[in-house]
N, C-alpha and C positions, 0 to 999 in steps of 0.2 A: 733481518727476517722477522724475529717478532713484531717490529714493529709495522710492517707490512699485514701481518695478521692481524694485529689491533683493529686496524683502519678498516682492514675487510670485513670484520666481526659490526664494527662499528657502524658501515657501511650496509651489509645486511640487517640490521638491529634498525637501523633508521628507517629503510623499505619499506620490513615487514611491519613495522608502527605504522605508517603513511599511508597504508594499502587501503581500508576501513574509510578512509576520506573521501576516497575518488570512485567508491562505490555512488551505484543510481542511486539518489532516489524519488519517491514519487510527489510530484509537481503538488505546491502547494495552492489551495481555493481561498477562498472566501467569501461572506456573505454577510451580509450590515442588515441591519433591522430592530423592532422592536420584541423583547425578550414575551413570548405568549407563556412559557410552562420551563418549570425548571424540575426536575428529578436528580436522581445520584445519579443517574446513568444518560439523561437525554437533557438536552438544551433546547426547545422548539422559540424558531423566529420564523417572523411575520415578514416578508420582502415581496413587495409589492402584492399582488394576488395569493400569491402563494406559501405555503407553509411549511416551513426548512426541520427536518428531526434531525439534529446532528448528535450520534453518540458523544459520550463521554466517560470516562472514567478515572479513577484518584492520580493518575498523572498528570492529568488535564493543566494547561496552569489557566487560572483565573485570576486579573486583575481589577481591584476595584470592589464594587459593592454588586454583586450578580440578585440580580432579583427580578419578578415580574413586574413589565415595564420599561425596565433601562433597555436604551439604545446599545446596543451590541456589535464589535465585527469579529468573527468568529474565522478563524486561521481551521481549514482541514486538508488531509489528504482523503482520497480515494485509494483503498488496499485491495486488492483480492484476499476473499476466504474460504472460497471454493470455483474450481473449473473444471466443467464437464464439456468434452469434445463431444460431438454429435457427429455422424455418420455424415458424411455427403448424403446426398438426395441420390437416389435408384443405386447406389452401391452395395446398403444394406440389402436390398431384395435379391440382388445377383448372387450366384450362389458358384463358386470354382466347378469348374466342369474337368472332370477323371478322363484323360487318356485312355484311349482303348487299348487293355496289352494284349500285344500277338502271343500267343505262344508257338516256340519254336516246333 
């Protein structure tokens, strides 16, 4: 019997570790170019026409010599930080209409 309980202890204990793994998460981009502007907090590249601000901050990992100029490919996600749900369209204006009570 105990050692039936081990195995389940054991057995649970493995699960709940494993669980955190198979969690989503969000698809990772990226984007190659030349480095225009470097800050503590922003990385801006040059990809084709267009001019990429990708945040950043002290987790970032950086490999290499990061400076204006170097050719770059910049690994990110997309996060939500804020969601505001918006009303459908003519629902907001409608307004619940009150039953007329009889009285008896």
């Amino acid at each position: 019997m105990l050692r039936a309980r081990r195995a389940l202890a054991a057995l649970v204990s493995l699960t709940l570790a494993g669980t955190p793994a198979f969690a989503a998460a969000a698809k990772t981009y990226q984007v190659t170019g030349p480095v225009l502007e470097i800050t503590n907090d922003l990385i801006v590249v040059q990809k084709g026409q267009d001019r990429w601000e990708v945040a950043r901050d002290p987790a970032t990992k950086v490999t290499g010599d990061l400076k204006v100029g170097a050719k770059v490919t910049i690994e990110y996600r997309m996060t939500a930080t804020t969601v505001e749900v918006k009303a459908e369209s003519g629902t907001a204006a409608k307004k619940p209409t009150k039953k007329p009570t009889s009285k008896p």
